[in-house]
N, CA, C and O atoms as a Tinker XYZ file with bonds, in Angstrom:
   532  protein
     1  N    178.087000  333.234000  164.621000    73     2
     2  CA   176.732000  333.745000  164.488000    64     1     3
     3  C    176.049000  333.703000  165.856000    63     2     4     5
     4  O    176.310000  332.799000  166.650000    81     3
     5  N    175.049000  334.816000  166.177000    73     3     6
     6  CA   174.835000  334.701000  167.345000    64     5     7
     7  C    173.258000  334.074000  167.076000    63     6     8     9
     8  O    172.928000  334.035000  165.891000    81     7
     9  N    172.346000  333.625000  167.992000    73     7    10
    10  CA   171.206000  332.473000  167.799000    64     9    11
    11  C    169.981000  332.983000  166.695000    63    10    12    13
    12  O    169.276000  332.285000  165.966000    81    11
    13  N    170.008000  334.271000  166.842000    73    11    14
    14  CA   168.952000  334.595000  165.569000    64    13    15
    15  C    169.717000  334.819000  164.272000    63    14    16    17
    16  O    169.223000  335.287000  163.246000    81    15
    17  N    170.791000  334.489000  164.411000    73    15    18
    18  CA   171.426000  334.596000  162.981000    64    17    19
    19  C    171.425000  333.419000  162.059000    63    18    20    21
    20  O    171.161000  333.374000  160.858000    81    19
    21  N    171.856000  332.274000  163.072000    73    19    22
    22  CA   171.521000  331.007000  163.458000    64    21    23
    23  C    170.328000  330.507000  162.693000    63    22    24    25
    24  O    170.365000  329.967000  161.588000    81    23
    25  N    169.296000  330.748000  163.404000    73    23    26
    26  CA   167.995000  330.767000  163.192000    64    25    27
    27  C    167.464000  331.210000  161.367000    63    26    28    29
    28  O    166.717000  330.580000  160.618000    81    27
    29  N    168.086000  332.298000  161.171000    73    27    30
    30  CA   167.852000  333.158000  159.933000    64    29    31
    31  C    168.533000  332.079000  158.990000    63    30    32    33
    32  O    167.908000  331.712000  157.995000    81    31
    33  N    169.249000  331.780000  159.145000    73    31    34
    34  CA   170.316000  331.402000  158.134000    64    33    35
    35  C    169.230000  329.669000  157.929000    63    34    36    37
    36  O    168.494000  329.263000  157.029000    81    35
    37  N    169.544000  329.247000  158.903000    73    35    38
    38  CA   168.957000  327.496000  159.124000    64    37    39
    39  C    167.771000  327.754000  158.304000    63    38    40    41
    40  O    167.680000  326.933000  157.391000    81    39
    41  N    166.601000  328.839000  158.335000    73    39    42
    42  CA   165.530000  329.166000  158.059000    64    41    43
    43  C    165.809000  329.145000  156.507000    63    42    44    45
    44  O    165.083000  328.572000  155.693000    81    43
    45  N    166.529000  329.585000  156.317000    73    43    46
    46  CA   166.676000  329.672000  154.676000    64    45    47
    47  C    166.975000  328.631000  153.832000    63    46    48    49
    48  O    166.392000  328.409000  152.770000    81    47
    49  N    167.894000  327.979000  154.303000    73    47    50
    50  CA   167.900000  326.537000  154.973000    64    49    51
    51  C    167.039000  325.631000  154.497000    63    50    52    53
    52  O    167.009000  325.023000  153.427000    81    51
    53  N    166.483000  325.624000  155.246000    73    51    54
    54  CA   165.284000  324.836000  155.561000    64    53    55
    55  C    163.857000  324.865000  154.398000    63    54    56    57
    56  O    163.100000  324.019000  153.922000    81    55
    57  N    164.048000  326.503000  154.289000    73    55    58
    58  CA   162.833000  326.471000  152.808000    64    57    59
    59  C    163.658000  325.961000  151.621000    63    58    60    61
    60  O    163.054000  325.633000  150.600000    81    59
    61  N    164.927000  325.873000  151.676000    73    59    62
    62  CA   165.322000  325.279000  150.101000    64    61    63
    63  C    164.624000  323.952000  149.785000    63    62    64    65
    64  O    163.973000  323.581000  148.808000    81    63
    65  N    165.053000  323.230000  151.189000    73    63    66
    66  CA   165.169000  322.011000  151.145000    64    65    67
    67  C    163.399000  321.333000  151.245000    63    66    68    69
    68  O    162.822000  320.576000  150.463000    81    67
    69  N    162.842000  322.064000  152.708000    73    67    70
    70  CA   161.408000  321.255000  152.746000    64    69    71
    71  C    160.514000  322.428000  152.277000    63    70    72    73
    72  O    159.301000  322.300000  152.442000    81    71
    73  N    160.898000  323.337000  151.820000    73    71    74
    74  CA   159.786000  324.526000  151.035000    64    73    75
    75  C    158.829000  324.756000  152.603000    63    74    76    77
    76  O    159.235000  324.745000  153.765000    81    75
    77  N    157.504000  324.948000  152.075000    73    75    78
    78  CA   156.469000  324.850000  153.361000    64    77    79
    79  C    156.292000  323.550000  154.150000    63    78    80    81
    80  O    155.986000  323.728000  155.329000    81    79
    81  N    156.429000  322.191000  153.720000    73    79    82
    82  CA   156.207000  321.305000  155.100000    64    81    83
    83  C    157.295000  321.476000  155.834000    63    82    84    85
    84  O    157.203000  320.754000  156.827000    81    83
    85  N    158.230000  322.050000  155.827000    73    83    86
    86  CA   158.901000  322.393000  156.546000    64    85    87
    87  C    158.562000  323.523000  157.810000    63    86    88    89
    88  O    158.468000  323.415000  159.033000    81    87
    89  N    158.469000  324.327000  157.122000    73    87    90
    90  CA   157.336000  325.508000  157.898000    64    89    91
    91  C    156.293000  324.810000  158.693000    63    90    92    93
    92  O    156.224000  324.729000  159.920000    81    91
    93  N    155.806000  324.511000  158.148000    73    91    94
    94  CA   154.145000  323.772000  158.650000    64    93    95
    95  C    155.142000  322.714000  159.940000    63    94    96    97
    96  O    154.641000  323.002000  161.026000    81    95
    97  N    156.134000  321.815000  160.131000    73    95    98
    98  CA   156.657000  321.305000  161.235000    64    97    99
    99  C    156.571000  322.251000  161.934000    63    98   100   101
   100  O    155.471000  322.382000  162.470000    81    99
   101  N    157.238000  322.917000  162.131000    73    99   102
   102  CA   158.149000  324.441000  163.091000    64   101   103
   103  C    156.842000  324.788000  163.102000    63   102   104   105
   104  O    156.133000  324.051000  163.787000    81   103
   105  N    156.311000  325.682000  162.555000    73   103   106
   106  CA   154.493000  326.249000  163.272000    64   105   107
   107  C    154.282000  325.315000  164.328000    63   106   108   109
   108  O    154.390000  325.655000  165.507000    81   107
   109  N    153.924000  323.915000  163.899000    73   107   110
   110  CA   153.064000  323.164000  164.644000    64   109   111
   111  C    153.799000  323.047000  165.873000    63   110   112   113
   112  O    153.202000  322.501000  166.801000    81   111
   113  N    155.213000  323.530000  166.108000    73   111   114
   114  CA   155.977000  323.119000  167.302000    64   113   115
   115  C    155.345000  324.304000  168.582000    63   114   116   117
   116  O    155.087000  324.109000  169.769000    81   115
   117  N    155.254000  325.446000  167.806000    73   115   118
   118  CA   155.296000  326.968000  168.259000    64   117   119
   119  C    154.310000  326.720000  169.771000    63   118   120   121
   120  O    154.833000  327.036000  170.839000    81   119
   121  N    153.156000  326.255000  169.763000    73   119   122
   122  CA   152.456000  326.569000  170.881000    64   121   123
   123  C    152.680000  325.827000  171.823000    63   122   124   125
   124  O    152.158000  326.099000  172.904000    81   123
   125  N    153.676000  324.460000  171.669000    73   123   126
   126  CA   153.774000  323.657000  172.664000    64   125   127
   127  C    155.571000  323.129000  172.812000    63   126   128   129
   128  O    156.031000  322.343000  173.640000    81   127
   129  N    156.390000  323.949000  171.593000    73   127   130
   130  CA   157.939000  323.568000  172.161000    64   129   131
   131  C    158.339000  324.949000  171.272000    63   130   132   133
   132  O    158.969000  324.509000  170.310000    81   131
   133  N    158.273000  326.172000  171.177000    73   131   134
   134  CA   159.094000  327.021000  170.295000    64   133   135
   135  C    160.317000  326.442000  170.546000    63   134   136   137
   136  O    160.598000  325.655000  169.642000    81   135
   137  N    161.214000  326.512000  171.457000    73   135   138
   138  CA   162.479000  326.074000  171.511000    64   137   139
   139  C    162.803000  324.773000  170.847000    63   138   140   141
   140  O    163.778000  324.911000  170.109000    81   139
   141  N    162.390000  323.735000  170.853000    73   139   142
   142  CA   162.304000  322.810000  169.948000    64   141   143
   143  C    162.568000  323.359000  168.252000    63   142   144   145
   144  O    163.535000  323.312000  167.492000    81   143
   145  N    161.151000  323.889000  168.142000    73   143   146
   146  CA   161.319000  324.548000  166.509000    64   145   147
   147  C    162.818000  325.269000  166.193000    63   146   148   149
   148  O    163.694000  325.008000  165.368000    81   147
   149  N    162.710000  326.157000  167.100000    73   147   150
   150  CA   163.831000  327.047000  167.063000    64   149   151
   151  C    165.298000  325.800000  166.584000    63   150   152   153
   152  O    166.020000  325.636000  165.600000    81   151
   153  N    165.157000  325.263000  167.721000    73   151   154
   154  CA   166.201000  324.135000  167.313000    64   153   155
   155  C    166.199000  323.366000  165.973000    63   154   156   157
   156  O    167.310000  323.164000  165.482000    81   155
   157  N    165.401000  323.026000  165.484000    73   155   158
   158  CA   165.154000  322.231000  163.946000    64   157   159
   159  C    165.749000  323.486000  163.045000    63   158   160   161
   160  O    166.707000  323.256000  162.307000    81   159
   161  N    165.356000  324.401000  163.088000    73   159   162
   162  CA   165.775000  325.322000  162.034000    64   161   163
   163  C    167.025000  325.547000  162.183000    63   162   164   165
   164  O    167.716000  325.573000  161.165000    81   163
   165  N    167.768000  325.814000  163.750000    73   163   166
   166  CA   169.207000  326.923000  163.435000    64   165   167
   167  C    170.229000  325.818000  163.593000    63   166   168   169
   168  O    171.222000  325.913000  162.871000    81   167
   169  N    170.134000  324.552000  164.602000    73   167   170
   170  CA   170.521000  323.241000  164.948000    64   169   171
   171  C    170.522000  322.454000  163.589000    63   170   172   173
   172  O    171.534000  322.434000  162.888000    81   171
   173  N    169.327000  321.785000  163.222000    73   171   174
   174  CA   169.408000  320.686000  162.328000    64   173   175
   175  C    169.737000  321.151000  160.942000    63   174   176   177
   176  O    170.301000  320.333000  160.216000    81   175
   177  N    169.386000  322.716000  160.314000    73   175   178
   178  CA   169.525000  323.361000  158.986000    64   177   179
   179  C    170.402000  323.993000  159.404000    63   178   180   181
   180  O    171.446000  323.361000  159.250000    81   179
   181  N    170.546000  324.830000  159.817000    73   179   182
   182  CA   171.667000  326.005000  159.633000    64   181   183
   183  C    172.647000  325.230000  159.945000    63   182   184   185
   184  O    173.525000  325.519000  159.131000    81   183
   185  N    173.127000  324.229000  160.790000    73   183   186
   186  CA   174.175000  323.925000  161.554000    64   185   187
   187  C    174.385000  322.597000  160.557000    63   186   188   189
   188  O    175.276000  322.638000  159.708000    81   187
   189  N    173.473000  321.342000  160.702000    73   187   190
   190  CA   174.157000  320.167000  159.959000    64   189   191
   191  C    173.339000  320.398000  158.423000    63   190   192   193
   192  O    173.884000  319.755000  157.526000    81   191
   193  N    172.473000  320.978000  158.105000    73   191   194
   194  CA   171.975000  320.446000  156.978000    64   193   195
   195  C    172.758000  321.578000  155.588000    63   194   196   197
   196  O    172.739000  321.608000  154.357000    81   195
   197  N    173.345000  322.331000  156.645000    73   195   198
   198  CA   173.938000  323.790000  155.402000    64   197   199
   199  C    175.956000  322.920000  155.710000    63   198   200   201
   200  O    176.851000  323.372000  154.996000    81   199
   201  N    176.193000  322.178000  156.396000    73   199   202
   202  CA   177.496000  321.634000  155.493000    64   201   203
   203  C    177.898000  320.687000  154.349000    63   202   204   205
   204  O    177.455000  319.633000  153.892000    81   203
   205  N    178.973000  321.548000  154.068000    73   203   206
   206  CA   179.283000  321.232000  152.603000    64   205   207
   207  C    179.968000  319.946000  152.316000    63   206   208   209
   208  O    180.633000  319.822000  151.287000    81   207
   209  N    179.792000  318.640000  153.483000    73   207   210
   210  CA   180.787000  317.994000  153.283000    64   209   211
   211  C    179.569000  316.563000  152.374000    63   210   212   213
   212  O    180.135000  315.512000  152.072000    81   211
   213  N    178.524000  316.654000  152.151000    73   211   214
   214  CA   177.201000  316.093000  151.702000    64   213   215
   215  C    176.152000  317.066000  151.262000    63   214   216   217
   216  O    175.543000  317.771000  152.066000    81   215
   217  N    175.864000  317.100000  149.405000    73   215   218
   218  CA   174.917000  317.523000  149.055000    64   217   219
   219  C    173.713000  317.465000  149.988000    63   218   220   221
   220  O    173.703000  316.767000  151.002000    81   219
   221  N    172.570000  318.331000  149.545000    73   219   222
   222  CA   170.716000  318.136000  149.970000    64   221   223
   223  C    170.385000  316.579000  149.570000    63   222   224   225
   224  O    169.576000  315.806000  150.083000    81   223
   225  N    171.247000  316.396000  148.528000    73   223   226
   226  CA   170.562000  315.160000  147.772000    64   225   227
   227  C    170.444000  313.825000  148.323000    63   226   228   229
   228  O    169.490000  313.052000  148.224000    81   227
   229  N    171.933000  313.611000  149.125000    73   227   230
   230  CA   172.799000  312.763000  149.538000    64   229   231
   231  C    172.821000  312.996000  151.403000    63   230   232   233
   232  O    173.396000  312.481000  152.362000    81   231
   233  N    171.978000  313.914000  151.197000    73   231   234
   234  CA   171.518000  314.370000  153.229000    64   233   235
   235  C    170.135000  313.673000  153.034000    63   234   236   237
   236  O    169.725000  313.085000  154.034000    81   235
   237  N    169.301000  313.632000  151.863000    73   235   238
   238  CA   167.913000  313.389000  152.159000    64   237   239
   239  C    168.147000  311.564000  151.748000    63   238   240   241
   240  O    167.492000  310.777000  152.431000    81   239
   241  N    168.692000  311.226000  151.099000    73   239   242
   242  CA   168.858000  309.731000  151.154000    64   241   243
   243  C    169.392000  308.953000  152.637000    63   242   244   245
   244  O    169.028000  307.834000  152.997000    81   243
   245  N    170.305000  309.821000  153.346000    73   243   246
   246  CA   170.477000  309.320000  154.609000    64   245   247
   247  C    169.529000  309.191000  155.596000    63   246   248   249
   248  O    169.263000  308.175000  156.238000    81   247
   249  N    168.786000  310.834000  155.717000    73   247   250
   250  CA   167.645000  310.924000  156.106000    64   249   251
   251  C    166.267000  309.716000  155.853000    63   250   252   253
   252  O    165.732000  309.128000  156.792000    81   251
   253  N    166.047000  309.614000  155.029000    73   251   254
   254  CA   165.279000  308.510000  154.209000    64   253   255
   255  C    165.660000  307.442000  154.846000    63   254   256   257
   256  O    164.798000  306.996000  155.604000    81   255
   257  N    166.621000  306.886000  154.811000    73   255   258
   258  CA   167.454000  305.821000  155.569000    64   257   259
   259  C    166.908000  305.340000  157.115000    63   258   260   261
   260  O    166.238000  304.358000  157.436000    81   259
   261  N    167.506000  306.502000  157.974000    73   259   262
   262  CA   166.916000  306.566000  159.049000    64   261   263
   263  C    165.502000  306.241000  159.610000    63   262   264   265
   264  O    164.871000  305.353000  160.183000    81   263
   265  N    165.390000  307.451000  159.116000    73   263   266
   266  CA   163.789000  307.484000  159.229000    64   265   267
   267  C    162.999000  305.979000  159.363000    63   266   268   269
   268  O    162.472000  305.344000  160.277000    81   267
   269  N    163.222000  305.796000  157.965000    73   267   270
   270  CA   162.799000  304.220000  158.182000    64   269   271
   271  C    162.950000  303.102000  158.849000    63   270   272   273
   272  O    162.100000  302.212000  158.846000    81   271
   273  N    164.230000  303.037000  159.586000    73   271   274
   274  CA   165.144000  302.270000  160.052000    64   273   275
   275  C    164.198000  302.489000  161.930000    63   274   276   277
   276  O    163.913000  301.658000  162.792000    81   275
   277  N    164.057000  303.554000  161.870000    73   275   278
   278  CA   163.570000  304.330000  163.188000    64   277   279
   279  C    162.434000  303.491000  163.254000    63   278   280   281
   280  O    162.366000  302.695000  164.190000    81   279
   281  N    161.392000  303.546000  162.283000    73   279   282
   282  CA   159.913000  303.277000  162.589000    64   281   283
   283  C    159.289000  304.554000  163.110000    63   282   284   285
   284  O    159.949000  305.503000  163.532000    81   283
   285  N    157.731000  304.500000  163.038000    73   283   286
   286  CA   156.766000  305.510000  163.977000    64   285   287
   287  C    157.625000  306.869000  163.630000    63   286   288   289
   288  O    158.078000  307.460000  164.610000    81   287
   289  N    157.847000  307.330000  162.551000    73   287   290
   290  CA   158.240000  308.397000  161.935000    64   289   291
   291  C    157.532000  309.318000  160.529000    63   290   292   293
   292  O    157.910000  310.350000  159.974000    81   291
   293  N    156.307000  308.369000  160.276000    73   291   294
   294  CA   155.561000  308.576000  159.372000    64   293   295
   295  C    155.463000  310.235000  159.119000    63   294   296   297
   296  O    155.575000  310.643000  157.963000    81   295
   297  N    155.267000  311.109000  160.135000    73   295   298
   298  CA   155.148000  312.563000  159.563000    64   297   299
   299  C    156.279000  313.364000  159.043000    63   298   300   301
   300  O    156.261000  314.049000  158.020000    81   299
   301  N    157.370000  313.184000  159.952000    73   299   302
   302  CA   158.879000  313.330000  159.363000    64   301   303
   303  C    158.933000  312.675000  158.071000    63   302   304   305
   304  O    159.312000  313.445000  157.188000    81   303
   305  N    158.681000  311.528000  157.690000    73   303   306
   306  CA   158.964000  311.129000  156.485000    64   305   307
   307  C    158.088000  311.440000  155.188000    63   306   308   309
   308  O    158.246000  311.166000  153.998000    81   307
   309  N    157.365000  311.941000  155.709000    73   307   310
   310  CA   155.923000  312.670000  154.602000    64   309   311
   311  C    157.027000  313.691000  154.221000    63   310   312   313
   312  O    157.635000  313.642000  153.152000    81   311
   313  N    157.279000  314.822000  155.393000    73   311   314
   314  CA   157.720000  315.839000  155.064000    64   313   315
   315  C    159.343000  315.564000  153.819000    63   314   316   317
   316  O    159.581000  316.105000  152.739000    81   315
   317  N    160.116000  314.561000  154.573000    73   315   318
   318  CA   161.311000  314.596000  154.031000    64   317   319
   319  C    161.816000  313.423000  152.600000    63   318   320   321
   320  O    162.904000  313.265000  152.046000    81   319
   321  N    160.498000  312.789000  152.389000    73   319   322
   322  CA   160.388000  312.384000  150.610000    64   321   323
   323  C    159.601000  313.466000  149.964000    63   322   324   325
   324  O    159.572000  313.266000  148.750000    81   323
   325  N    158.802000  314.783000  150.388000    73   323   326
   326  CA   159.020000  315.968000  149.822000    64   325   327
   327  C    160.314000  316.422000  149.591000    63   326   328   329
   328  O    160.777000  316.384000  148.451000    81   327
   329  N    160.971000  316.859000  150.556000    73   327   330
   330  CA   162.631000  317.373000  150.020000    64   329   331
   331  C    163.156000  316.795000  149.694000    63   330   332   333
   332  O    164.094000  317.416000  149.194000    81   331
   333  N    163.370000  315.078000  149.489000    73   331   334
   334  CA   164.530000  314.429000  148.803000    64   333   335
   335  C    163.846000  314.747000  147.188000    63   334   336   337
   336  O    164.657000  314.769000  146.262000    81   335
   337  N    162.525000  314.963000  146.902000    73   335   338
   338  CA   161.969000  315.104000  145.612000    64   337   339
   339  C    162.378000  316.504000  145.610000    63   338   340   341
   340  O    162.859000  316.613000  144.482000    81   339
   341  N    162.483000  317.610000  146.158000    73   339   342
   342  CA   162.674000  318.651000  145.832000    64   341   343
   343  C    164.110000  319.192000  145.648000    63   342   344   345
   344  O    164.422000  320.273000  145.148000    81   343
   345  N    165.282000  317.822000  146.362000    73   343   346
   346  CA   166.765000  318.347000  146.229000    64   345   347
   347  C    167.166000  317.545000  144.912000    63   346   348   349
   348  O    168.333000  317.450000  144.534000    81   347
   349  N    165.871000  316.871000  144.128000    73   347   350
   350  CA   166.391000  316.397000  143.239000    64   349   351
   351  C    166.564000  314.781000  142.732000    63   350   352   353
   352  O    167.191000  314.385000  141.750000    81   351
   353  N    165.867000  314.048000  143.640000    73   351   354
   354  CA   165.708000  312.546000  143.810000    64   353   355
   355  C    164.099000  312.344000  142.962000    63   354   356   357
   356  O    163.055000  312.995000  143.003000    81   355
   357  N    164.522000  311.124000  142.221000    73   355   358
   358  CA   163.781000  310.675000  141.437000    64   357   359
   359  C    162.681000  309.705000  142.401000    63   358   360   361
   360  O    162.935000  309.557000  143.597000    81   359
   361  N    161.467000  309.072000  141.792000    73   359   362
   362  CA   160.736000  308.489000  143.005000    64   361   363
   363  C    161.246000  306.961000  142.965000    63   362   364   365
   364  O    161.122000  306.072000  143.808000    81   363
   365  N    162.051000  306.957000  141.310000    73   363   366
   366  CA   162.349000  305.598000  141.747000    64   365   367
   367  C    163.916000  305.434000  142.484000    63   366   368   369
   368  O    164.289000  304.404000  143.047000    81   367
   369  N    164.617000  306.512000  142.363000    73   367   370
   370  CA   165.762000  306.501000  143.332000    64   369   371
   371  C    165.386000  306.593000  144.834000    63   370   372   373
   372  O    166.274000  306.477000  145.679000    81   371
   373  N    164.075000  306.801000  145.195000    73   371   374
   374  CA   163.385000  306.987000  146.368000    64   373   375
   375  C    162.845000  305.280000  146.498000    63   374   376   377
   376  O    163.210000  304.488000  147.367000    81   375
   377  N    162.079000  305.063000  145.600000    73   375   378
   378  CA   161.775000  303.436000  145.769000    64   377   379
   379  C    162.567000  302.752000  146.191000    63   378   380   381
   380  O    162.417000  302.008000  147.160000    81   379
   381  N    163.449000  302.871000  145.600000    73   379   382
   382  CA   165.051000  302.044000  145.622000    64   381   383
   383  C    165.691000  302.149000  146.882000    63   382   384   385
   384  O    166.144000  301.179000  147.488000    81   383
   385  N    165.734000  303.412000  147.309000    73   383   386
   386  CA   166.162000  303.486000  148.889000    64   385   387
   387  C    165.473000  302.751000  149.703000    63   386   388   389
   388  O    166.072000  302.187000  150.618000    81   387
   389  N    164.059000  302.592000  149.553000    73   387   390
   390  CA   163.327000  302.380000  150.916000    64   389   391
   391  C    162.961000  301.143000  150.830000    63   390   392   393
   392  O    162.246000  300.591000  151.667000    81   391
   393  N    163.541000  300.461000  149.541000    73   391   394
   394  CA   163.375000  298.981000  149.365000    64   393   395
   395  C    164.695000  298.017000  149.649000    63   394   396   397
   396  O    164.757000  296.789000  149.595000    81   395
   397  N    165.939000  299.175000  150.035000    73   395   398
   398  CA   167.375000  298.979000  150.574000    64   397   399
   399  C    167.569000  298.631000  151.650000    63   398   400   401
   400  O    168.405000  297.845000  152.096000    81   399
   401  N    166.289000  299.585000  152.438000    73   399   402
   402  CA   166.418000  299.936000  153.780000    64   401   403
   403  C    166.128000  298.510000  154.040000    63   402   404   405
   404  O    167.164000  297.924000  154.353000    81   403
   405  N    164.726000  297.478000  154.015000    73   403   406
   406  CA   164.305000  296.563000  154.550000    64   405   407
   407  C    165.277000  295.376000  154.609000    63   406   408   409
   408  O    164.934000  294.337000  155.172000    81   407
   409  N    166.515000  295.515000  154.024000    73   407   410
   410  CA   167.834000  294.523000  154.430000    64   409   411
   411  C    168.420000  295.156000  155.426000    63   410   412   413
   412  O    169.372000  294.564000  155.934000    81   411
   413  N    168.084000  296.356000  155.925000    73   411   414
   414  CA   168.754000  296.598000  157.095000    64   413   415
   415  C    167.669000  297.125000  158.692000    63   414   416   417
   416  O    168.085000  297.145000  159.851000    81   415
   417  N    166.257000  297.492000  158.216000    73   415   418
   418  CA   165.782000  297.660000  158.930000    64   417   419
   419  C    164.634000  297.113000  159.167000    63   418   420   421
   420  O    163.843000  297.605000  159.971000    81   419
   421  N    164.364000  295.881000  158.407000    73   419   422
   422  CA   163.570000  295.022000  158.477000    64   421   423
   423  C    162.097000  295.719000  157.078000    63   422   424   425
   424  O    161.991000  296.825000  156.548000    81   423
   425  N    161.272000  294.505000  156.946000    73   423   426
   426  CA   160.425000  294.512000  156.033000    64   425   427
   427  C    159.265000  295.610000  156.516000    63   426   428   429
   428  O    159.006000  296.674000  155.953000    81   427
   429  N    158.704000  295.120000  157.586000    73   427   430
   430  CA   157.649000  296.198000  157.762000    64   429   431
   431  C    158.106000  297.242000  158.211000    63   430   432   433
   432  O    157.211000  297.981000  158.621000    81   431
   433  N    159.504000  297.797000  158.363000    73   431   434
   434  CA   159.517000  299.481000  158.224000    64   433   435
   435  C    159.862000  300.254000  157.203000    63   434   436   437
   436  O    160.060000  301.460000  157.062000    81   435
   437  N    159.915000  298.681000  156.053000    73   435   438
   438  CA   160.138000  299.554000  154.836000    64   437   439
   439  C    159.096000  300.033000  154.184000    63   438   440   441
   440  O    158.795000  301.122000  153.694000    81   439
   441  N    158.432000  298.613000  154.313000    73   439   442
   442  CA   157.001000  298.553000  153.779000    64   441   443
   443  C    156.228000  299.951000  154.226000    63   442   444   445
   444  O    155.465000  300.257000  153.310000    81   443
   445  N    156.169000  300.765000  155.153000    73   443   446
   446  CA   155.421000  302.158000  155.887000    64   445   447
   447  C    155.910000  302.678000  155.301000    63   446   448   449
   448  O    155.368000  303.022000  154.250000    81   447
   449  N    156.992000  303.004000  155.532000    73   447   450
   450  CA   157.949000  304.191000  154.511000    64   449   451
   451  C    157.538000  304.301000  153.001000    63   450   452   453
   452  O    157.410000  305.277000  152.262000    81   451
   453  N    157.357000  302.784000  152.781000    73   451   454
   454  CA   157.103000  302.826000  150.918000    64   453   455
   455  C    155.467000  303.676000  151.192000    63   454   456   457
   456  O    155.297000  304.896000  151.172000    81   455
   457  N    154.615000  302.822000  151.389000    73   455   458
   458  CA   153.611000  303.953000  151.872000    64   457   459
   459  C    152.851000  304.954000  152.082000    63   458   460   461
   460  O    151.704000  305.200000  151.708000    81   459
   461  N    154.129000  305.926000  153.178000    73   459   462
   462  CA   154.388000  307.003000  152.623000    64   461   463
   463  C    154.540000  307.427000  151.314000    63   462   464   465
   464  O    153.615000  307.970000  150.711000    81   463
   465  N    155.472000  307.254000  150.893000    73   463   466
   466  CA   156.125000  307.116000  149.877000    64   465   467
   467  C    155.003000  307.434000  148.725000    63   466   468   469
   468  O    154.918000  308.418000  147.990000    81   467
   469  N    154.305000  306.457000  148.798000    73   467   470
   470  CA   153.120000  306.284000  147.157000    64   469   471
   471  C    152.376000  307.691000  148.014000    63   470   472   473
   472  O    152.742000  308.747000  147.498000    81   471
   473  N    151.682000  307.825000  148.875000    73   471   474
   474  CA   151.091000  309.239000  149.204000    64   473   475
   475  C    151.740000  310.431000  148.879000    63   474   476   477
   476  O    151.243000  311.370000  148.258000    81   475
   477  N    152.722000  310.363000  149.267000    73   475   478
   478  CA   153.573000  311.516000  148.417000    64   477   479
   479  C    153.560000  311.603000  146.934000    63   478   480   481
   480  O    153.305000  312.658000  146.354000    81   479
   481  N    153.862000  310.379000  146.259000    73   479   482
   482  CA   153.735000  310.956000  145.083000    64   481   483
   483  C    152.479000  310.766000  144.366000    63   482   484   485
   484  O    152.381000  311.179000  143.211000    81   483
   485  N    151.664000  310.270000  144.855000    73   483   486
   486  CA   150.395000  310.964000  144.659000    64   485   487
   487  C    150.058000  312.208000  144.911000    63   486   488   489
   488  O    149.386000  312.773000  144.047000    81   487
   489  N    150.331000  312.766000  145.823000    73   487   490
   490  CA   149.757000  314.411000  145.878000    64   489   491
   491  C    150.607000  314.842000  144.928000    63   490   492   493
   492  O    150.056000  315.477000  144.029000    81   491
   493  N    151.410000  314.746000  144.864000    73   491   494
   494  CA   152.461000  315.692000  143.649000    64   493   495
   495  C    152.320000  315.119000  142.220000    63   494   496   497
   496  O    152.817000  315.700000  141.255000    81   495
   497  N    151.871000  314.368000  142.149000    73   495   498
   498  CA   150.927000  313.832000  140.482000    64   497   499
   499  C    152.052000  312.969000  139.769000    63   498   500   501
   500  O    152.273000  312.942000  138.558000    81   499
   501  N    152.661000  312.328000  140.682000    73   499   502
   502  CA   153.816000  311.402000  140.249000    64   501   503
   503  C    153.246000  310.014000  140.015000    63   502   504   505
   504  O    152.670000  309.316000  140.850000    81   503
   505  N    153.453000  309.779000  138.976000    73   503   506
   506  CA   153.024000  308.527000  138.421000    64   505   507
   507  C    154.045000  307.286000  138.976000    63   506   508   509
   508  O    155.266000  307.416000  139.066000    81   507
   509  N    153.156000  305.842000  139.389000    73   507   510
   510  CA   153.620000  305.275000  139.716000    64   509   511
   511  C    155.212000  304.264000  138.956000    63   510   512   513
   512  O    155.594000  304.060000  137.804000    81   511
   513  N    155.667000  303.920000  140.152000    73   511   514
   514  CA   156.959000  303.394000  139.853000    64   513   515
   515  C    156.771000  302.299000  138.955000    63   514   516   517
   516  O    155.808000  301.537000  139.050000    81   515
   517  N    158.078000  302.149000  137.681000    73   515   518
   518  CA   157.600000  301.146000  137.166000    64   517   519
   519  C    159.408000  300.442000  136.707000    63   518   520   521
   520  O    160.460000  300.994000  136.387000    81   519
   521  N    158.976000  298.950000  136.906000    73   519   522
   522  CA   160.569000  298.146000  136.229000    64   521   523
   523  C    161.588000  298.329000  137.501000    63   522   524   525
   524  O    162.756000  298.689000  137.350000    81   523
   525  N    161.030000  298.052000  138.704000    73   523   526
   526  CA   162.263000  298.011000  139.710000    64   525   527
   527  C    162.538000  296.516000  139.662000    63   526   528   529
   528  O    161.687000  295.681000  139.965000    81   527
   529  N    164.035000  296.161000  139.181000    73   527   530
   530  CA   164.003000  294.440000  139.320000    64   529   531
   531  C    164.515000  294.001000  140.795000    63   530   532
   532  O    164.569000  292.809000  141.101000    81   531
């Protein structure tokens, strides 16, 4: 594929998975890194997020992972417990992750992530988690 094909494809990509906050990243890149954006879409979707060797489902739990593990990722992670909810992750299979993470990435970066986490499913009218032992 040559780079706008790339691009096209990742793009399509990319709305499965983050719908519009996805979009809304890439916009916000446009006036101060297009090439950047460009890269998230044909690089991170078209290229790793469209192989078949790991579902959306099982890309956004890794993702999730990270993220948290990272710290100071709060907007990435807004966006991408939207798509792990949209490839199909429950909020308490989402709880559960980010309450995994803090044996590996310590307490207070889970604790943000969780956070996140309740903001998200508050805007989307997700009722809170209940019976995690």
């Amino acid at each position: 594929m040559d780079r706008e094909e790339r691009y096209a494809y990742g793009l399509k990509v990319l709305n499965e998975v983050d719908g519009e906050a996805g979009q809304r990243v890439v916009a916000s890149l446009a006036d101060v890194s297009p090439e950047l954006g460009h890269q998230v879409v044909a690089w991170a979707f078209g290229d790793m997020y469209a192989r078949p060797e790991l579902s959306p489902r099982d890309r956004q739990l890794v993702t999730l992972g990270v993220l948290t593990a990272l710290g100071g990722c709060e907007i990435e992670l807004d966006v991408h417990l939207n798509a792990a909810l949209n490839v199909g992750l429950t909020a308490t299979e989402i709880a559960e992750a980010l309450l995994h993470s803090a044996v590996y990435a310590g307490m207070p970066r889970a604790v943000n992530a969780t956070l996140v986490a309740k903001k998200v499913f508050a805007e989307r009218g997700i009722p809170p988690v209940q019976n995690l032992s």
